[in-house]
N, C-alpha and C positions, 0 to 999 in steps of 0.2 A: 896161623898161630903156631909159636914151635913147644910143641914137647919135649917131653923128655921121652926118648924113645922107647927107655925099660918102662915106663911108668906104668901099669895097668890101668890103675883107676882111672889116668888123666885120659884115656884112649876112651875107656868107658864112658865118662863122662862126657867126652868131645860127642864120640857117637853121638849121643841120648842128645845132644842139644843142636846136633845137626841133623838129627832125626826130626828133632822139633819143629826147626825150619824148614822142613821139606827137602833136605837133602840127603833121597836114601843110599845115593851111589858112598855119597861122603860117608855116611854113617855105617853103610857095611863093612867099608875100607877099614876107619880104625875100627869096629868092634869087632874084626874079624883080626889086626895088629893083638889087639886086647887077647883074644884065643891063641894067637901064635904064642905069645909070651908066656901064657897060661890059659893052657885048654879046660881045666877046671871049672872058670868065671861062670858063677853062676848068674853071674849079673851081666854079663857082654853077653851069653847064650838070651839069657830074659829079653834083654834090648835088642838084640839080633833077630827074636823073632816077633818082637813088634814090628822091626822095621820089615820083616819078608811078610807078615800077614795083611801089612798095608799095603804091600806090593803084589798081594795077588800068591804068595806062592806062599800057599797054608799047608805044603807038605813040607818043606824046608822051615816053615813056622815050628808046626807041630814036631821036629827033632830036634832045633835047639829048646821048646819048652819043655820038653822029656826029660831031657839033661839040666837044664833050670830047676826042676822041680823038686829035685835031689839035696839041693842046695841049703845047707841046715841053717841061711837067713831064712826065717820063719815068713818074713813080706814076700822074697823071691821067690821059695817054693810057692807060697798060698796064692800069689800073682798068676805064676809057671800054668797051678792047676786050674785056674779058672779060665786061664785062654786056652786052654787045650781043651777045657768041657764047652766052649765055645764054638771053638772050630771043630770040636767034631758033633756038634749040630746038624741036623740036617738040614 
């Protein structure tokens, strides 16, 4: 699929639906294009660490949700903080 390559949201979005399908290499690829372009994305950080918490690496989870959780969408923050009270579960 071709992007556009400033495009954030499309990046974001690509991730989150190559996430869906089980592709996490694909999906950290663009949501990680998504932070080059804008390291702000409170929504590529959100998706980025669904996609490391699925993969085993809940410390690299838990610092893109730190940064998500900032994020004055009200879904992304409240999301952010509910996998972070997650993963840090014992």
């Amino acid at each position: 699929m071709a992007l556009d390559p400033k495009l954030v949201p499309a990046h974001e979005l690509w991730g989150s639906v190559l996430s869906a399908k089980g592709d996490s290499a694909g999906a950290k690829r663009e949501l990680n294009i998504a932070l080059s372009l804008n390291p702000n994305s409170g929504r590529a950080h959100y998706e980025l660490g669904v996609v490391l918490s699925q993969s085993g690496d809940s410390a690299g989870a838990i610092e893109h949700f730190k940064i998500a959780a900032s994020d004055p969408d009200p879904n992304i923050s409240a999301g952010a903080n509910e996998m972070l009270r997650r993963l840090r579960r014992p």
